[in-house]
C-alpha positions, 0 to 999 in steps of 0.5 A: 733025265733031269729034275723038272725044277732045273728046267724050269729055271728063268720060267716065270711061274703062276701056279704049281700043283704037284713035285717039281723036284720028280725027275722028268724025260723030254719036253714035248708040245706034240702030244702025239710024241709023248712018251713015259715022264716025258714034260708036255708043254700045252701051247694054244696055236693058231690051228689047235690048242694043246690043252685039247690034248692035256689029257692024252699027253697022261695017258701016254705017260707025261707026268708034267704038264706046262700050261696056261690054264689048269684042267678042271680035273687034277691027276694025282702024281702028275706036276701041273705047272701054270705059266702066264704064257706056255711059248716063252715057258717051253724056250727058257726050257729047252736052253735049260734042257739042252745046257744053254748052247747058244753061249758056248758060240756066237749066235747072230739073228738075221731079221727083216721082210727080205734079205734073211736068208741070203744074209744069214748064208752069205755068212756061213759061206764067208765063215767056211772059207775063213776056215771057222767051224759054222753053223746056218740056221735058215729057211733053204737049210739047216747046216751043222758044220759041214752036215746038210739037215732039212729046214721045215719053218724060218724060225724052227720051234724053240726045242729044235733050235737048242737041239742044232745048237748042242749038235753045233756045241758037240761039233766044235761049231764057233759061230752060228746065223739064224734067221729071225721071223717076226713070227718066231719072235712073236712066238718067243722061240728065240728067248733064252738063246744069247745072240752076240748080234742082231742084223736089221736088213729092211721092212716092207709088206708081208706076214700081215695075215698073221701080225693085224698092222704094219706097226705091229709087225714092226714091232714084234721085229723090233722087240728082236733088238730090245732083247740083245745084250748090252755086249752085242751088236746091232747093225741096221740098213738106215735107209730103210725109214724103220732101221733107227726104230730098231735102236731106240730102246736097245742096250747092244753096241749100235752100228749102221750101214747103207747106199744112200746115206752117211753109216758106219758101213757105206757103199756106191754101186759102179757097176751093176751087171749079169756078170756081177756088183763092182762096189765101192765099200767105205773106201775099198773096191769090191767086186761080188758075183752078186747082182742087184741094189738089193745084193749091195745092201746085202754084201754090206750086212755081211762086211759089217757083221763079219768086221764086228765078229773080229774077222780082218777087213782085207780078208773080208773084202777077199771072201766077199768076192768068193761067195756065191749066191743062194739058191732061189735068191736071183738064180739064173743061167743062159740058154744055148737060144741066149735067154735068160732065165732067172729064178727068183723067191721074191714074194712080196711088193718089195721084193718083187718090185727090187727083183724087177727094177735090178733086171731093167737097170741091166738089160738094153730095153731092146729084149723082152722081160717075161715074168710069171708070178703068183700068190701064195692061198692062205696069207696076206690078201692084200698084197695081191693086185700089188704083185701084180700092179708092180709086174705089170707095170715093170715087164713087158710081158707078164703071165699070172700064176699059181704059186702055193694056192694052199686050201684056196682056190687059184682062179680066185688068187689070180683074180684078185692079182688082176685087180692091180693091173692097169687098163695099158698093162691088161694087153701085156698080161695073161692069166694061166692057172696052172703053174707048169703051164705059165712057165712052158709058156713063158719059154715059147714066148720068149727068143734070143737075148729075152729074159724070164723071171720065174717069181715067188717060190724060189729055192723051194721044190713043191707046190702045195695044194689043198694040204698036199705037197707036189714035187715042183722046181722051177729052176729044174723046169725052165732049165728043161723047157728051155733045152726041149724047145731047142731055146 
Protein backbone atom coordinates (compact mmCIF):
# COMPACT_ATOMS: atom_id res chain seq x y z
CA UNK A 1 0.00 0.00 0.00
CA UNK A 2 1.07 3.58 -0.80
CA UNK A 3 -0.25 7.16 -0.54
CA UNK A 4 -1.47 8.24 -4.05
CA UNK A 5 0.37 11.64 -3.91
CA UNK A 6 3.74 9.37 -4.04
CA UNK A 7 2.66 7.84 -7.08
CA UNK A 8 1.91 10.72 -8.56
CA UNK A 9 5.34 12.13 -8.28
CA UNK A 10 7.02 13.66 -12.01
CA UNK A 11 3.12 13.14 -13.48
CA UNK A 12 2.13 16.21 -15.03
CA UNK A 13 -1.32 17.02 -13.50
CA UNK A 14 -4.40 19.18 -14.68
CA UNK A 15 -6.92 18.82 -12.47
CA UNK A 16 -7.54 17.16 -9.26
CA UNK A 17 -10.74 16.53 -7.54
CA UNK A 18 -10.66 14.64 -4.10
CA UNK A 19 -7.54 13.54 -1.59
CA UNK A 20 -4.19 12.67 -2.97
CA UNK A 21 -3.08 12.04 0.15
CA UNK A 22 -5.56 8.37 0.61
CA UNK A 23 -3.76 5.56 0.79
CA UNK A 24 -4.24 3.34 -2.52
CA UNK A 25 -3.47 -0.45 -3.56
CA UNK A 26 -2.17 -1.16 -7.37
CA UNK A 27 -2.44 0.57 -10.25
CA UNK A 28 -4.46 -0.86 -12.64
CA UNK A 29 -5.56 0.04 -16.77
CA UNK A 30 -7.78 -3.28 -17.17
CA UNK A 31 -10.91 -2.35 -15.28
CA UNK A 32 -11.47 -5.83 -15.21
CA UNK A 33 -8.43 -6.59 -12.61
CA UNK A 34 -9.59 -3.75 -10.30
CA UNK A 35 -9.74 -4.72 -6.82
CA UNK A 36 -10.81 -2.41 -3.45
CA UNK A 37 -8.37 0.86 -3.38
CA UNK A 38 -6.98 -0.06 -6.27
CA UNK A 39 -5.63 3.45 -9.01
CA UNK A 40 -7.65 2.89 -12.29
CA UNK A 41 -5.58 4.46 -15.11
CA UNK A 42 -8.45 5.32 -18.08
CA UNK A 43 -6.19 5.00 -21.28
CA UNK A 44 -8.00 5.63 -24.77
CA UNK A 45 -6.55 2.56 -26.73
CA UNK A 46 -6.75 2.09 -30.39
CA UNK A 47 -9.46 -0.75 -29.56
CA UNK A 48 -11.24 0.42 -26.51
CA UNK A 49 -11.26 3.67 -24.28
CA UNK A 50 -10.83 3.03 -20.81
CA UNK A 51 -13.11 5.95 -19.81
CA UNK A 52 -15.76 3.37 -21.18
CA UNK A 53 -15.10 1.45 -17.79
CA UNK A 54 -14.43 4.65 -15.31
CA UNK A 55 -17.64 3.56 -13.92
CA UNK A 56 -17.25 -0.23 -13.31
CA UNK A 57 -13.57 0.51 -12.16
CA UNK A 58 -15.67 2.00 -8.81
CA UNK A 59 -17.90 -0.21 -8.55
CA UNK A 60 -15.43 -2.91 -8.18
CA UNK A 61 -13.54 -0.78 -5.42
CA UNK A 62 -10.84 1.72 -7.48
CA UNK A 63 -11.11 5.00 -5.24
CA UNK A 64 -8.49 6.72 -7.73
CA UNK A 65 -8.98 7.30 -10.96
CA UNK A 66 -6.38 8.42 -13.74
CA UNK A 67 -7.78 10.20 -16.95
CA UNK A 68 -8.08 12.20 -19.40
CA UNK A 69 -11.46 13.79 -19.08
CA UNK A 70 -13.38 13.94 -16.13
CA UNK A 71 -16.97 11.93 -16.20
CA UNK A 72 -20.11 14.13 -15.95
CA UNK A 73 -20.68 12.70 -12.62
CA UNK A 74 -18.43 12.72 -9.46
CA UNK A 75 -18.37 10.00 -6.85
CA UNK A 76 -17.80 10.95 -3.47
CA UNK A 77 -14.72 9.43 -1.71
CA UNK A 78 -13.43 8.60 -5.06
CA UNK A 79 -9.95 11.04 -6.02
CA UNK A 80 -10.44 12.01 -10.00
CA UNK A 81 -6.88 13.11 -11.03
CA UNK A 82 -6.91 14.92 -14.79
CA UNK A 83 -3.75 14.22 -16.81
CA UNK A 84 -3.02 15.70 -20.12
CA UNK A 85 -2.13 12.10 -21.30
CA UNK A 86 -3.03 8.93 -19.09
CA UNK A 87 -0.04 6.71 -21.00
CA UNK A 88 2.96 9.10 -19.89
CA UNK A 89 0.85 9.43 -16.42
CA UNK A 90 0.41 5.51 -15.90
CA UNK A 91 4.95 5.10 -16.47
CA UNK A 92 5.88 7.73 -14.27
CA UNK A 93 3.53 5.78 -11.92
CA UNK A 94 4.35 2.44 -11.99
CA UNK A 95 8.68 3.64 -11.93
CA UNK A 96 7.15 5.31 -8.47
CA UNK A 97 5.11 2.30 -7.51
CA UNK A 98 7.64 -0.23 -8.07
CA UNK A 99 10.73 2.10 -6.57
CA UNK A 100 12.41 3.57 -9.77
CA UNK A 101 14.30 -0.18 -10.45
CA UNK A 102 15.56 0.70 -13.42
CA UNK A 103 18.40 2.95 -11.89
CA UNK A 104 19.42 0.51 -9.56
CA UNK A 105 20.76 -1.60 -13.12
CA UNK A 106 21.96 -0.69 -16.15
CA UNK A 107 19.28 -0.49 -18.72
CA UNK A 108 19.85 -0.60 -22.63
CA UNK A 109 16.86 -0.11 -25.21
CA UNK A 110 17.58 -1.66 -28.26
CA UNK A 111 15.35 0.24 -31.34
CA UNK A 112 15.18 0.09 -34.92
CA UNK A 113 12.53 -1.88 -37.98
CA UNK A 114 14.75 -5.10 -37.42
CA UNK A 115 17.68 -6.43 -35.59
CA UNK A 116 16.01 -5.57 -31.83
CA UNK A 117 15.63 -8.91 -30.79
CA UNK A 118 18.79 -10.40 -31.91
CA UNK A 119 20.71 -7.64 -30.49
CA UNK A 120 19.11 -7.26 -27.33
CA UNK A 121 19.57 -11.48 -26.85
CA UNK A 122 22.89 -11.35 -28.25
CA UNK A 123 23.48 -9.18 -25.29
CA UNK A 124 22.02 -11.11 -22.48
CA UNK A 125 23.87 -14.19 -23.94
CA UNK A 126 27.27 -12.19 -24.05
CA UNK A 127 26.44 -10.69 -20.37
CA UNK A 128 25.66 -14.57 -19.12
CA UNK A 129 28.91 -15.82 -20.34
CA UNK A 130 31.11 -12.80 -18.80
CA UNK A 131 29.46 -13.99 -15.66
CA UNK A 132 27.03 -11.07 -14.89
CA UNK A 133 23.52 -11.52 -13.50
CA UNK A 134 21.37 -10.31 -16.95
CA UNK A 135 18.11 -9.65 -17.56
CA UNK A 136 16.34 -9.64 -21.35
CA UNK A 137 13.32 -7.95 -22.12
CA UNK A 138 12.37 -8.86 -25.69
CA UNK A 139 9.51 -10.16 -28.08
CA UNK A 140 11.12 -14.35 -28.07
CA UNK A 141 11.25 -13.95 -24.09
CA UNK A 142 11.52 -12.25 -21.02
CA UNK A 143 14.41 -13.57 -18.57
CA UNK A 144 15.15 -12.58 -15.12
CA UNK A 145 18.42 -13.86 -14.73
CA UNK A 146 18.22 -17.33 -15.27
CA UNK A 147 14.28 -17.61 -14.81
CA UNK A 148 12.19 -18.25 -18.45
CA UNK A 149 8.89 -15.82 -18.23
CA UNK A 150 6.43 -15.59 -21.53
CA UNK A 151 6.76 -12.29 -23.94
CA UNK A 152 3.24 -11.07 -24.85
CA UNK A 153 4.15 -7.58 -26.85
CA UNK A 154 7.73 -6.02 -28.13
CA UNK A 155 7.45 -3.57 -25.66
CA UNK A 156 5.21 -4.64 -22.65
CA UNK A 157 3.09 -2.04 -20.81
CA UNK A 158 4.87 0.50 -18.55
CA UNK A 159 3.40 -1.86 -15.19
CA UNK A 160 4.75 -4.86 -16.41
CA UNK A 161 8.30 -3.55 -17.58
CA UNK A 162 8.75 -2.03 -13.82
CA UNK A 163 7.59 -5.05 -12.42
CA UNK A 164 10.53 -7.42 -14.17
CA UNK A 165 12.51 -4.60 -13.43
CA UNK A 166 12.07 -4.95 -9.29
CA UNK A 167 12.01 -8.89 -10.01
CA UNK A 168 15.80 -8.17 -11.74
CA UNK A 169 16.46 -5.64 -8.47
CA UNK A 170 15.26 -8.54 -6.07
CA UNK A 171 17.65 -11.02 -8.04
CA UNK A 172 20.92 -8.92 -7.99
CA UNK A 173 20.41 -8.40 -11.71
CA UNK A 174 23.47 -5.60 -12.92
CA UNK A 175 22.44 -5.21 -16.54
CA UNK A 176 19.20 -5.21 -18.52
CA UNK A 177 18.46 -5.11 -22.73
CA UNK A 178 14.93 -4.35 -23.67
CA UNK A 179 13.56 -4.03 -27.00
CA UNK A 180 12.30 -0.63 -27.83
CA UNK A 181 8.99 -0.68 -30.40
CA UNK A 182 8.21 2.90 -31.94
CA UNK A 183 4.92 1.70 -30.61
CA UNK A 184 6.06 1.43 -26.92
CA UNK A 185 7.77 4.89 -27.31
CA UNK A 186 4.92 6.48 -29.02
CA UNK A 187 2.93 5.03 -26.14
CA UNK A 188 5.55 6.58 -23.59
CA UNK A 189 5.78 3.15 -21.95
CA UNK A 190 9.65 3.59 -21.54
CA UNK A 191 9.43 7.13 -19.94
CA UNK A 192 10.60 7.09 -16.27
CA UNK A 193 13.06 4.26 -16.67
CA UNK A 194 16.55 5.34 -16.95
CA UNK A 195 18.52 3.92 -19.79
CA UNK A 196 22.17 3.95 -19.53
CA UNK A 197 22.22 3.38 -23.37
CA UNK A 198 20.36 3.33 -26.51
CA UNK A 199 21.10 1.26 -29.75
CA UNK A 200 19.94 2.35 -33.28
CA UNK A 201 20.28 -0.77 -35.41
CA UNK A 202 18.27 0.46 -39.06
CA UNK A 203 15.05 1.67 -40.26
CA UNK A 204 13.12 0.52 -43.10
CA UNK A 205 9.20 -0.62 -43.80
CA UNK A 206 7.05 -1.34 -41.18
CA UNK A 207 4.44 -0.39 -38.10
CA UNK A 208 2.91 2.16 -41.15
CA UNK A 209 -0.72 0.95 -40.29
CA UNK A 210 -0.22 2.32 -36.95
CA UNK A 211 2.58 5.40 -37.49
CA UNK A 212 0.47 7.18 -40.78
CA UNK A 213 4.21 8.19 -42.58
CA UNK A 214 7.47 6.94 -42.64
CA UNK A 215 8.78 10.57 -41.06
CA UNK A 216 6.41 9.95 -38.26
CA UNK A 217 7.90 6.43 -37.60
CA UNK A 218 11.02 7.94 -37.82
CA UNK A 219 10.34 10.19 -35.54
CA UNK A 220 8.73 8.37 -32.65
CA UNK A 221 12.15 6.18 -32.80
CA UNK A 222 14.12 9.21 -32.71
CA UNK A 223 12.31 10.74 -29.69
CA UNK A 224 13.81 7.32 -28.02
CA UNK A 225 17.32 9.10 -28.33
CA UNK A 226 16.20 12.75 -27.29
CA UNK A 227 15.24 11.38 -23.96
CA UNK A 228 18.56 9.56 -22.99
CA UNK A 229 20.62 11.01 -20.40
CA UNK A 230 23.52 13.02 -20.92
CA UNK A 231 25.62 10.17 -18.73
CA UNK A 232 24.42 7.45 -21.46
CA UNK A 233 25.20 6.31 -24.90
CA UNK A 234 23.96 6.23 -28.10
CA UNK A 235 25.27 3.87 -30.79
CA UNK A 236 23.90 4.08 -34.10
CA UNK A 237 24.55 1.90 -37.61
CA UNK A 238 25.28 5.25 -39.95
CA UNK A 239 25.00 3.47 -42.69
CA UNK A 240 21.48 3.23 -42.49
CA UNK A 241 20.68 7.26 -43.97
CA UNK A 242 18.28 7.57 -40.69
CA UNK A 243 21.17 6.63 -37.99
CA UNK A 244 22.83 10.55 -37.45
CA UNK A 245 18.81 11.68 -37.53
CA UNK A 246 18.79 9.80 -34.07
CA UNK A 247 21.84 12.28 -32.90
CA UNK A 248 20.78 15.23 -33.66
CA UNK A 249 19.10 16.38 -30.65
CA UNK A 250 20.27 14.23 -28.27
CA UNK A 251 22.46 15.12 -25.07
CA UNK A 252 23.84 11.17 -24.54
CA UNK A 253 27.85 10.46 -25.20
CA UNK A 254 27.36 9.72 -29.36
CA UNK A 255 29.22 6.57 -30.83
CA UNK A 256 28.83 4.75 -34.23
CA UNK A 257 29.37 1.78 -36.03
CA UNK A 258 29.12 0.50 -39.51
CA UNK A 259 30.26 -1.93 -42.90
CA UNK A 260 30.78 0.62 -45.21
CA UNK A 261 31.65 3.78 -43.73
CA UNK A 262 34.32 5.52 -41.27
CA UNK A 263 32.88 4.72 -37.41
CA UNK A 264 33.96 4.32 -34.34
CA UNK A 265 33.00 0.50 -34.67
CA UNK A 266 33.95 -0.68 -38.07
CA UNK A 267 33.82 -4.17 -39.73
CA UNK A 268 34.84 -6.01 -43.10
CA UNK A 269 33.16 -9.20 -43.68
CA UNK A 270 36.20 -11.97 -45.25
CA UNK A 271 34.08 -14.63 -44.96
CA UNK A 272 30.62 -15.20 -45.33
CA UNK A 273 29.12 -18.96 -45.18
CA UNK A 274 26.67 -21.71 -43.76
CA UNK A 275 29.23 -22.42 -41.29
CA UNK A 276 29.31 -18.95 -40.12
CA UNK A 277 30.65 -14.72 -40.50
CA UNK A 278 34.89 -14.34 -40.61
CA UNK A 279 35.10 -10.37 -39.84
CA UNK A 280 37.67 -8.03 -39.54
CA UNK A 281 36.22 -5.77 -36.50
CA UNK A 282 38.43 -2.50 -36.01
CA UNK A 283 41.60 -4.03 -36.20
CA UNK A 284 40.99 -7.65 -34.94
CA UNK A 285 39.67 -10.90 -36.73
CA UNK A 286 36.51 -12.41 -35.73
CA UNK A 287 34.69 -15.37 -36.25
CA UNK A 288 30.82 -15.79 -35.10
CA UNK A 289 28.56 -18.63 -35.91
CA UNK A 290 26.44 -15.85 -37.03
CA UNK A 291 25.29 -15.75 -40.87
CA UNK A 292 24.65 -12.86 -43.18
CA UNK A 293 25.62 -9.01 -43.72
CA UNK A 294 22.71 -8.07 -41.57
CA UNK A 295 24.26 -10.63 -38.47
CA UNK A 296 27.79 -8.24 -39.13
CA UNK A 297 25.81 -5.19 -38.26
CA UNK A 298 24.59 -6.97 -35.48
CA UNK A 299 27.94 -8.60 -34.18
CA UNK A 300 29.02 -4.89 -34.54
CA UNK A 301 25.99 -3.26 -32.02
CA UNK A 302 26.85 -5.95 -29.59
CA UNK A 303 30.85 -5.16 -29.43
CA UNK A 304 30.33 -1.59 -29.28
CA UNK A 305 27.34 -1.57 -26.35
CA UNK A 306 29.47 -4.26 -24.68
CA UNK A 307 32.81 -2.01 -24.97
CA UNK A 308 31.05 1.00 -23.73
CA UNK A 309 29.40 -1.21 -20.60
CA UNK A 310 33.33 -1.52 -19.52
CA UNK A 311 33.62 -5.02 -20.58
CA UNK A 312 37.52 -6.00 -21.87
CA UNK A 313 37.93 -5.64 -25.72
CA UNK A 314 39.74 -9.36 -25.99
CA UNK A 315 37.28 -10.60 -23.71
CA UNK A 316 34.46 -9.42 -25.98
CA UNK A 317 35.75 -10.59 -29.33
CA UNK A 318 36.13 -14.09 -27.28
CA UNK A 319 32.28 -14.17 -26.29
CA UNK A 320 31.33 -12.69 -29.62
CA UNK A 321 32.41 -16.13 -30.82
CA UNK A 322 30.65 -18.32 -28.25
CA UNK A 323 26.92 -16.68 -28.90
CA UNK A 324 24.65 -18.39 -30.67
CA UNK A 325 21.86 -17.36 -32.91
CA UNK A 326 18.07 -16.91 -31.79
CA UNK A 327 15.52 -18.54 -32.20
CA UNK A 328 13.44 -17.70 -35.34
CA UNK A 329 16.32 -15.26 -36.51
CA UNK A 330 18.25 -17.40 -39.45
CA UNK A 331 17.61 -20.68 -37.87
CA UNK A 332 18.34 -23.48 -40.22
CA UNK A 333 19.61 -27.14 -40.19
CA UNK A 334 20.52 -29.86 -42.93
CA UNK A 335 18.29 -32.85 -43.83
CA UNK A 336 19.85 -36.37 -44.12
CA UNK A 337 18.44 -35.58 -48.06
CA UNK A 338 21.26 -32.34 -47.54
CA UNK A 339 18.47 -29.64 -47.94
CA UNK A 340 18.71 -26.83 -46.13
CA UNK A 341 15.86 -25.45 -44.28
CA UNK A 342 16.06 -22.09 -42.98
CA UNK A 343 13.71 -20.31 -40.74
CA UNK A 344 13.55 -16.94 -40.76
CA UNK A 345 11.08 -14.06 -38.62
CA UNK A 346 11.84 -11.62 -41.76
CA UNK A 347 8.76 -9.80 -42.25
CA UNK A 348 9.31 -6.79 -43.89
CA UNK A 349 10.85 -5.67 -47.70
CA UNK A 350 14.10 -5.22 -45.90
CA UNK A 351 14.37 -8.05 -43.92
CA UNK A 352 13.28 -10.20 -46.46
CA UNK A 353 15.22 -8.80 -49.13
CA UNK A 354 18.69 -9.12 -46.59
CA UNK A 355 17.56 -12.67 -45.58
CA UNK A 356 17.53 -13.36 -49.26
CA UNK A 357 20.42 -11.57 -50.55
CA UNK A 358 22.60 -13.38 -47.67
CA UNK A 359 21.17 -17.14 -48.87
CA UNK A 360 22.51 -15.95 -52.78
CA UNK A 361 25.82 -14.57 -51.36
CA UNK A 362 26.40 -18.34 -49.88
CA UNK A 363 24.97 -20.60 -52.15
CA UNK A 364 26.65 -22.10 -55.67
CA UNK A 365 23.40 -20.78 -57.70
CA UNK A 366 23.63 -24.66 -58.93
CA UNK A 367 20.57 -25.72 -56.19
CA UNK A 368 17.43 -24.13 -55.98
CA UNK A 369 16.13 -21.64 -53.42
CA UNK A 370 12.49 -22.07 -52.12
CA UNK A 371 10.84 -19.76 -50.36
CA UNK A 372 7.53 -19.67 -48.85
CA UNK A 373 6.22 -16.03 -47.44
CA UNK A 374 2.98 -14.39 -46.16
CA UNK A 375 1.58 -11.36 -44.93
CA UNK A 376 0.36 -10.69 -41.78
CA UNK A 377 -4.01 -9.50 -41.80
CA UNK A 378 -4.37 -6.41 -39.81
CA UNK A 379 -1.36 -4.32 -40.63
CA UNK A 380 0.71 -2.34 -43.34
CA UNK A 381 -1.09 -3.32 -46.73
CA UNK A 382 1.45 -1.94 -48.58
CA UNK A 383 3.92 -3.84 -48.11
CA UNK A 384 2.62 -6.68 -49.50
CA UNK A 385 3.37 -6.96 -53.33
CA UNK A 386 6.78 -5.69 -51.91
CA UNK A 387 7.12 -8.95 -50.26
CA UNK A 388 6.44 -10.37 -52.96
CA UNK A 389 8.19 -8.58 -55.53
CA UNK A 390 11.52 -9.05 -53.35
CA UNK A 391 10.76 -13.21 -53.21
CA UNK A 392 10.24 -13.41 -56.58
CA UNK A 393 12.70 -11.62 -57.84
CA UNK A 394 15.48 -13.39 -55.34
CA UNK A 395 14.43 -17.13 -55.63
CA UNK A 396 14.01 -19.64 -57.75
CA UNK A 397 10.80 -20.73 -56.56
CA UNK A 398 8.57 -18.92 -54.37
CA UNK A 399 5.13 -20.39 -52.64
CA UNK A 400 2.87 -17.35 -51.35
CA UNK A 401 1.23 -18.13 -47.95
CA UNK A 402 -0.59 -17.25 -45.17
CA UNK A 403 1.07 -15.96 -42.41
CA UNK A 404 -1.29 -14.53 -39.34
CA UNK A 405 -4.32 -13.60 -41.59
CA UNK A 406 -5.62 -12.23 -38.41
CA UNK A 407 -9.54 -11.08 -38.84
CA UNK A 408 -8.73 -10.81 -42.86
CA UNK A 409 -9.32 -13.20 -45.04
CA UNK A 410 -6.06 -14.97 -46.58
CA UNK A 411 -7.01 -15.38 -50.13
CA UNK A 412 -7.13 -11.38 -50.15
CA UNK A 413 -3.43 -10.92 -48.47
CA UNK A 414 -1.99 -13.34 -50.99
CA UNK A 415 -3.70 -11.51 -53.85
CA UNK A 416 -2.43 -8.16 -53.04
CA UNK A 417 1.04 -10.06 -52.51
CA UNK A 418 0.79 -11.02 -56.10
CA UNK A 419 0.57 -7.47 -57.21
CA UNK A 420 4.05 -7.37 -56.88
CA UNK A 421 5.26 -10.24 -58.71
CA UNK A 422 6.47 -9.48 -62.46
CA UNK A 423 5.16 -10.91 -65.63
CA UNK A 424 8.97 -13.40 -65.69
CA UNK A 425 8.52 -14.40 -62.15
CA UNK A 426 4.65 -15.51 -62.38
CA UNK A 427 5.92 -19.10 -63.79
CA UNK A 428 8.23 -19.46 -60.74
CA UNK A 429 5.38 -18.48 -58.28
CA UNK A 430 2.56 -20.51 -56.46
CA UNK A 431 -0.38 -19.22 -54.42
CA UNK A 432 -1.08 -22.14 -51.46
CA UNK A 433 -3.32 -20.41 -48.84
CA UNK A 434 -2.98 -22.88 -46.40
CA UNK A 435 0.18 -22.36 -44.54
CA UNK A 436 0.97 -26.32 -43.61
CA UNK A 437 0.34 -27.09 -46.96
CA UNK A 438 2.91 -24.19 -48.58
CA UNK A 439 5.55 -25.92 -46.42
CA UNK A 440 4.83 -29.82 -47.24
CA UNK A 441 5.01 -28.58 -50.47
CA UNK A 442 8.07 -26.86 -50.36
CA UNK A 443 9.79 -29.95 -48.89
CA UNK A 444 8.48 -32.05 -52.02
CA UNK A 445 9.75 -29.93 -54.22
CA UNK A 446 12.78 -29.51 -53.01
CA UNK A 447 16.10 -32.30 -53.78
CA UNK A 448 19.79 -32.38 -52.46
CA UNK A 449 21.81 -29.40 -51.76
CA UNK A 450 18.11 -26.90 -52.34
CA UNK A 451 17.59 -24.71 -49.85
CA UNK A 452 13.91 -23.68 -48.29
CA UNK A 453 13.37 -20.29 -46.57
CA UNK A 454 10.39 -20.53 -44.33
CA UNK A 455 9.57 -16.47 -43.87
CA UNK A 456 7.61 -14.11 -41.59
CA UNK A 457 6.78 -16.06 -38.27
CA UNK A 458 10.08 -16.99 -37.14
CA UNK A 459 10.43 -18.00 -33.24
CA UNK A 460 6.70 -17.70 -33.02
CA UNK A 461 4.55 -21.21 -32.24
CA UNK A 462 0.90 -20.19 -33.45
CA UNK A 463 -1.02 -18.96 -36.29
CA UNK A 464 -3.68 -16.53 -35.37
CA UNK A 465 -6.96 -16.50 -37.46
CA UNK A 466 -10.16 -14.49 -36.81
CA UNK A 467 -9.00 -14.00 -33.15
CA UNK A 468 -7.89 -17.66 -32.43
CA UNK A 469 -4.45 -18.89 -31.77
CA UNK A 470 -3.37 -22.19 -33.23
CA UNK A 471 -0.61 -24.16 -32.44
CA UNK A 472 1.88 -23.62 -35.34
CA UNK A 473 5.98 -24.04 -35.83
CA UNK A 474 7.54 -23.80 -38.68
CA UNK A 475 10.76 -24.90 -37.54
CA UNK A 476 8.96 -28.21 -35.71
CA UNK A 477 7.04 -28.57 -39.19
CA UNK A 478 9.68 -28.53 -41.82
CA UNK A 479 12.11 -30.61 -39.52
CA UNK A 480 8.94 -33.19 -39.55
CA UNK A 481 8.00 -32.96 -43.25
CA UNK A 482 11.77 -33.14 -44.23
CA UNK A 483 12.21 -36.70 -42.03
CA UNK A 484 8.57 -38.32 -43.22
CA UNK A 485 9.72 -37.58 -46.82
CA UNK A 486 12.93 -39.34 -46.30
CA UNK A 487 14.71 -35.63 -47.63
Amino acid sequence: MMVLKDILYKVTINAVVGSTSITVGKIEFDSRQIEVNDIFVAISGTITDGHNFIEKAIKDGATAIICEALPEDLEDGVTYIKVANSNQAMAYMAANFYGHPSENLKLVGVTGTNGKTTVSSLLYQLFKKAGYKVGLLSTVKIMVDNTEYKATHTTPDSLTINSYLQLMNDEGVEFCFMEVSSHGIHQSRTEGLKFEGGIFTNLSHDHLDYHNTFAEYRDVKKRFFDQLPKDAFALTNIDDKNGLVMFQNTAAKKHTYALKNYADYRAQILENEFGGLLLKLNESELWSRLIGSFNAYNILAIYGAAELLGLDKVEILRLISEVENVAGRFQYFMSEGKITAIVDYAHTPDALKNVLETINDIRTKNENLITVVGCGGNRDKTKRPKMAHIASALSTKVILTSDNPRNEVPETIIEEMEKGVEPQNFKKTLSITDRNQAIKTACQMAGPNDIILIAGKGHETYQEIKGERFDFDDYKIVQDYLKRLKK
